[in-house]
C-alpha positions as CSV (number, residue, x, y, z in Angstrom):
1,X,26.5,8.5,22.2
2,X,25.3,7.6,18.5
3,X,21.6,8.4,17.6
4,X,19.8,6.5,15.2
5,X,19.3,9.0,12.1
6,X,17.1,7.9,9.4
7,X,19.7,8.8,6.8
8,X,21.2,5.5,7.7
9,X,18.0,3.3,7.7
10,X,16.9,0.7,5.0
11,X,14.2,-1.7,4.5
12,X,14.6,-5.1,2.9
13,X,11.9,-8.0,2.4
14,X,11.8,-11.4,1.7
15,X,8.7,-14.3,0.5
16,X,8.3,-16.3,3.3
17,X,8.4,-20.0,2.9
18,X,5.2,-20.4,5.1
19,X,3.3,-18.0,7.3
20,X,5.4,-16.2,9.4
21,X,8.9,-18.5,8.5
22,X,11.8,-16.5,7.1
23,X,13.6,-18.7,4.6
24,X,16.4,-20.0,6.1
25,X,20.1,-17.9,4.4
26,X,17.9,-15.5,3.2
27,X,18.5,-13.1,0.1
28,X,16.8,-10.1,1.0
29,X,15.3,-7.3,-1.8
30,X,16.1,-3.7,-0.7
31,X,13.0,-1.7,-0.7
32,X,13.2,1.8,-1.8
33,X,11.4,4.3,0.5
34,X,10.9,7.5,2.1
35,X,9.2,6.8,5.2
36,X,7.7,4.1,7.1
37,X,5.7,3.5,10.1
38,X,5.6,-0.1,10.8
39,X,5.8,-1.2,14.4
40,X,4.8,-3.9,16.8
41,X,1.9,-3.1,19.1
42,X,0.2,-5.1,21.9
43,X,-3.1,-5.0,23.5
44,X,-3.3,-4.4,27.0
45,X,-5.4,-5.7,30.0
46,X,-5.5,-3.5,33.2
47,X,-6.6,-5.1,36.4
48,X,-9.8,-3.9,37.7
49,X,-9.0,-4.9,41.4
50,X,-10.5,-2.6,43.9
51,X,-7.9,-0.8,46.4
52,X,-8.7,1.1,49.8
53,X,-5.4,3.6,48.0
54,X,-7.8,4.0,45.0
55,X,-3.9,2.6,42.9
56,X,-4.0,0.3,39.9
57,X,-2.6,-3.2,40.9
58,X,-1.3,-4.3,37.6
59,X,-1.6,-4.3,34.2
60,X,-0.6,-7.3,31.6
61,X,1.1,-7.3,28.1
62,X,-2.0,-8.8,25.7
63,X,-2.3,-10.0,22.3
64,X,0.4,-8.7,19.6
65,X,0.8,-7.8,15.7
66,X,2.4,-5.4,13.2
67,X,0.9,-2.6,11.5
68,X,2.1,0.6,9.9
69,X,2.7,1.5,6.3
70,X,5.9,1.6,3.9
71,X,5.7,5.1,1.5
72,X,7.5,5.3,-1.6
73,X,8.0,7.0,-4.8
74,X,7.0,5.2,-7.1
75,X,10.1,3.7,-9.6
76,X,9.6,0.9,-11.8
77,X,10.6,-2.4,-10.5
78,X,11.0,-1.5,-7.1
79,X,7.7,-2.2,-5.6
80,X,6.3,-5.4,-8.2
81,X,6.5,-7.9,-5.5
82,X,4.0,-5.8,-3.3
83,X,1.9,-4.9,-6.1
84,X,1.1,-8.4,-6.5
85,X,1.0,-9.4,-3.1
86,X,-1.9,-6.4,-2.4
87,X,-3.7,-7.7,-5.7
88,X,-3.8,-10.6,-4.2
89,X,-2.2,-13.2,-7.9
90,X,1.3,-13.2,-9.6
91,X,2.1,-11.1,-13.5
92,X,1.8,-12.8,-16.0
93,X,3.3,-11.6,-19.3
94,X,4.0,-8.4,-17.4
95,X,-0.1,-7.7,-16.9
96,X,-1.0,-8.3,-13.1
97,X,-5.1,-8.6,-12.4
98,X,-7.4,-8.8,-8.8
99,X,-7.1,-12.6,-7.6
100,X,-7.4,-14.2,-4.5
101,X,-3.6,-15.6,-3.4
102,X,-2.1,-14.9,-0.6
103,X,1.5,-13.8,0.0
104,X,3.5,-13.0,3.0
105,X,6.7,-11.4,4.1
106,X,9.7,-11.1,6.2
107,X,10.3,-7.4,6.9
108,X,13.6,-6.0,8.3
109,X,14.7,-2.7,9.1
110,X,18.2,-1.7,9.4
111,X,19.5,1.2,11.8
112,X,23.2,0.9,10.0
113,X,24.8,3.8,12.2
114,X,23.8,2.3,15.5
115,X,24.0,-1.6,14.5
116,X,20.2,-2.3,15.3
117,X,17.8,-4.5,13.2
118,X,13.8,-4.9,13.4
119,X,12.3,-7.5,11.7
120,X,8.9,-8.1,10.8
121,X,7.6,-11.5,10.2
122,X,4.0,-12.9,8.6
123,X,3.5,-9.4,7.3
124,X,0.5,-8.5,4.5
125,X,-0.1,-5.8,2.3
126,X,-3.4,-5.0,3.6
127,X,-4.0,-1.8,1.6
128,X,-1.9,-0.4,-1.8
129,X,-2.5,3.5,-2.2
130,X,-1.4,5.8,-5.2
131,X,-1.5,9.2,-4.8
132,X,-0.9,11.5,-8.0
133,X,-0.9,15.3,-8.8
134,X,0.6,18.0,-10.3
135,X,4.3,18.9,-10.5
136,X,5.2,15.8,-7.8
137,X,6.4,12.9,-7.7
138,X,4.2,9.8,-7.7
139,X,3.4,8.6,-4.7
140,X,2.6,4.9,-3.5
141,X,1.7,3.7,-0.2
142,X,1.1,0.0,1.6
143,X,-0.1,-0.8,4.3
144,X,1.5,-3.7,6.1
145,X,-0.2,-6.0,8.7
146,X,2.0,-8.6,10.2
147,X,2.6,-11.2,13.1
148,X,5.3,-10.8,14.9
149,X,8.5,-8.5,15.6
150,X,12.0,-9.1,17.1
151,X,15.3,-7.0,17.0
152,X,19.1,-8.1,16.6
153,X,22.5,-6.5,16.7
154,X,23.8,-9.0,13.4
155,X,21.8,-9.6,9.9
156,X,20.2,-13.2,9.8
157,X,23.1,-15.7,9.2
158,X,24.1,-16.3,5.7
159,X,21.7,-13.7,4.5
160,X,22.7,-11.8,1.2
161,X,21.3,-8.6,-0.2
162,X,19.3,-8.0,-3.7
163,X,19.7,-4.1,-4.7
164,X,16.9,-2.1,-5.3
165,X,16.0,-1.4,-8.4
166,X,17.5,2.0,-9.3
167,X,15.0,3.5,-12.2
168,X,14.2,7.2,-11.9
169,X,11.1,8.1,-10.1
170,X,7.8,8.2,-12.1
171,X,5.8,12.2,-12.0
172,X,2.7,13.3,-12.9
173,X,3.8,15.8,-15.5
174,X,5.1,12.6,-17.6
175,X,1.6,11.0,-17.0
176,X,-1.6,10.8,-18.6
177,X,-5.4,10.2,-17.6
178,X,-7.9,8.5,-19.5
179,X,-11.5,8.7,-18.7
180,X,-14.2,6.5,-19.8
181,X,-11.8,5.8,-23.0
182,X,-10.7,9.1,-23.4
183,X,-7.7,11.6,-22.7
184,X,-8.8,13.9,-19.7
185,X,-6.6,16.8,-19.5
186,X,-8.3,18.9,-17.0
187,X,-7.7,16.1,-13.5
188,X,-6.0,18.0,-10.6
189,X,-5.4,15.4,-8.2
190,X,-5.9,11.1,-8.4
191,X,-5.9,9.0,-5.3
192,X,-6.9,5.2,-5.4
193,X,-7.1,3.6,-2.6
194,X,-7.2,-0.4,-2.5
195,X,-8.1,-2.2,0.7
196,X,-7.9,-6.0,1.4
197,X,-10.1,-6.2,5.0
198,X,-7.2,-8.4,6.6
199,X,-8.2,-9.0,10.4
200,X,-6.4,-11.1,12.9
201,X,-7.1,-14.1,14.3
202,X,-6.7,-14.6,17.9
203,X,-6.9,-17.6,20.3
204,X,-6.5,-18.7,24.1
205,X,-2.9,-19.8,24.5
206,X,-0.9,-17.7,22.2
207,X,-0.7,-14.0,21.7
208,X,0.1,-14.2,18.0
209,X,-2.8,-14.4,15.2
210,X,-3.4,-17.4,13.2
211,X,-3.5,-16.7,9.5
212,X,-5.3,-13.5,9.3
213,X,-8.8,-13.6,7.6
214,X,-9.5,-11.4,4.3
215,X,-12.1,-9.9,3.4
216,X,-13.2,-8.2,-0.4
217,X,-10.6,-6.1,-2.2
218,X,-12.4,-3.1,-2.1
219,X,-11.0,-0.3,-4.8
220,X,-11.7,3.2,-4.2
221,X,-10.6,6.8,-5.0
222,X,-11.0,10.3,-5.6
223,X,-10.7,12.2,-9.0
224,X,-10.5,15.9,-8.4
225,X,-10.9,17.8,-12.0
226,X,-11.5,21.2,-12.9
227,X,-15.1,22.1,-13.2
228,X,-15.5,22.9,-16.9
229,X,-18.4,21.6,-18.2
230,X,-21.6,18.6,-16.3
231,X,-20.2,15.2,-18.4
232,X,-18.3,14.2,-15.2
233,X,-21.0,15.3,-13.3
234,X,-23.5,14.4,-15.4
235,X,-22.2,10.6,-14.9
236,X,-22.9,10.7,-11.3
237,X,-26.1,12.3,-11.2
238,X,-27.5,9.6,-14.1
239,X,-25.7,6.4,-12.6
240,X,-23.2,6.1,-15.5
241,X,-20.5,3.7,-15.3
242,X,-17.1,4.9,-16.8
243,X,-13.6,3.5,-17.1
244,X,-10.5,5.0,-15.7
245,X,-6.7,4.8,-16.7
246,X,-3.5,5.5,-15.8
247,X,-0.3,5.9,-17.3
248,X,2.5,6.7,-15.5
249,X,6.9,6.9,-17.0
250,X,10.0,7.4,-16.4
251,X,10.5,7.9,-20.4
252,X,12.0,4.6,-20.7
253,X,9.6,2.3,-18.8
254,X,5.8,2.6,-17.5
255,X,2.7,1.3,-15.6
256,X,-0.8,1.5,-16.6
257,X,-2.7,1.2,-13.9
258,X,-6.5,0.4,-15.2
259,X,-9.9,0.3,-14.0
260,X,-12.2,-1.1,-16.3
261,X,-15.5,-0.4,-14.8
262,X,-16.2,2.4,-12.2
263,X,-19.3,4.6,-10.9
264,X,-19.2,8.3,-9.5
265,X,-20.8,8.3,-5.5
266,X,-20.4,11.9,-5.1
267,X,-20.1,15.1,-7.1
268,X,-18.9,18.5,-5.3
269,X,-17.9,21.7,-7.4
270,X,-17.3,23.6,-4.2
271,X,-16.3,27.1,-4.2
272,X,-13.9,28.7,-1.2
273,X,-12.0,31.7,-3.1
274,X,-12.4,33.8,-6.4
275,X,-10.0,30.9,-8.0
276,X,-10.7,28.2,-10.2
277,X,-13.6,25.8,-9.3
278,X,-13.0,21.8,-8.6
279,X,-15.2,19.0,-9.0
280,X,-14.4,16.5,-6.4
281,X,-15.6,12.9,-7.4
282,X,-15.4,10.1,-5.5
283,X,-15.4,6.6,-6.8
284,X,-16.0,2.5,-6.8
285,X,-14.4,0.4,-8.6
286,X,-16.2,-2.6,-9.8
287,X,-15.5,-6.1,-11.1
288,X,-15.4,-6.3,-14.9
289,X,-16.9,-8.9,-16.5
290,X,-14.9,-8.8,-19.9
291,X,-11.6,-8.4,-18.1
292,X,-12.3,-10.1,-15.3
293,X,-10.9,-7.7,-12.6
294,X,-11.8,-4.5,-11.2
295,X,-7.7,-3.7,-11.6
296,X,-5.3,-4.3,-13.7
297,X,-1.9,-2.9,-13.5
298,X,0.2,-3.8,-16.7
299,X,4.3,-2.6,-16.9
300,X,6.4,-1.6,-19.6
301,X,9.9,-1.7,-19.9
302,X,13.0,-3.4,-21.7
């Protein structure tokens, strides 16, 4: 008996030519990642009928979607499409701002080793993560919201297959962080976390959503620095708004992923051991009125 191993699994994507329609002889990207967790899941509706043997009577399959999130390293090339699609506009001249479009995608898995597929259709990037710190990899995260699932024992007829970019992975020692204009060499740990506020759309007489609604793209994050003087804590107490960058390389290419305009809502130097003291600050990003986003991410290579 063969076990599906995730050694043997890959994940390729496709634009879809409409909500939820997979382009017919489809040439699929590979995705690079390390994990993923997307999955159908329904609602369910249990009968409340009463019974003199105190059993349940039945219970009933209810509305469906796809949720679950694909987690990379993050390589150049290898995630732009999604990048775009959770900011919501297209790059232009390799710089890619906040906009309002919407893009959707065909999803499929592919258990090689037991000849099973998954596919995902109508699927969203409903949240974009980075994760950065010392002496690791970068991280990136996206969280996927989708219609509806189906499995296969073939590929989709005709379909071809685009290779994943194959750049090195990007790390934090190779990176820098600038902070209100300026090189801050004391952060211990960057998360930004971007979240679109995509919500289904049910009706009677289909268990699918409609077009799921959208909501702000809200832009938020942690910067964790050591505690060595009260500027960065200074900024929070007095309301100050601050710009954050960051730069991120493989030595040959790089992303600069840029917030123009932020403000500190917290401040914590707590203190748990004799070691080193942290300031933990959270943050907001805010739409710039200069740049007109409240993100940019711009990419370098040749």
């Amino acid at each position: 008996m063969t076990i599906a191993t995730g050694s043997r699994h890959s994940l390729a994507y496709i634009a879809e030519t409409g909500y939820g329609i997979t382009p017919t002889k489809p040439a699929l990207r590979q995705l690079r990642h390390k994990s993923t967790t997307l999955a159908l899941t329904k609602s369910t509706m249990q009968s409340e009928e009463l019974r003199g043997d105190r059993q349940i009577a039945d219970l009933r399959h209810g509305t469906i979607q796809v949720g679950g999130d694909v987690q990379g390293e993050l390589s150049y090339g290898a995630y732009d499409d999604l990048f775009a699609a959770a900011l919501g506009n297209t790059w232009n001249a390799n710089v890619l701002n906040a906009g309002t479009a919407r893009n959707s995608f065909s999803l499929e898995r592919s258990f090689a080793d037991i000849g099973q597929y998954i596919r995902y259709t109508g699927c969203e990037i409903n949240g974009l993560h980075f994760d950065v710190q010392p002496s690791a990899i970068a991280h990136v995260t996206f969280d996927v919201i989708g219609q509806a699932s189906a499995t296969d024992t073939a590929s989709i007829p005709d379909a071809t297959y685009i290779a994943a970019p194959a750049n090195r992975p990007m790390d934090a020692l190779s990176g820098t962080i600038k902070e209100g204009g300026q090189v801050l060499a004391v952060i211990t740990e960057l998360k930004l976390d971007l979240v679109n506020g995509i919500e289904p759309r049910f009706v009677i007489g289909s268990n699918k959503t409609l077009r799921p609604s959208i909501g702000r793209s809200n832009l938020t994050g942690t910067v964790t620095a050591y505690f060595q003087d009260a500027s960065l804590l200074g900024k929070f107490i007095n309301e100050s708004e601050s710009s954050l960058e960051l730069t991120l390389s493989d030595g040959a290419n790089s992303y600069v992923v840029w917030l123009p305009r932020i403000k500190y809502t917290g401040g914590q130097a707590d203190v748990t051991n004799d070691g080193p003291v942290t300031l933990s600050l959270p943050i907001q990003a805010l739409y710039d009125s200069v740049s007109g986003t409240h993100l940019r991410i711009t990419r370098s290579g040749p």
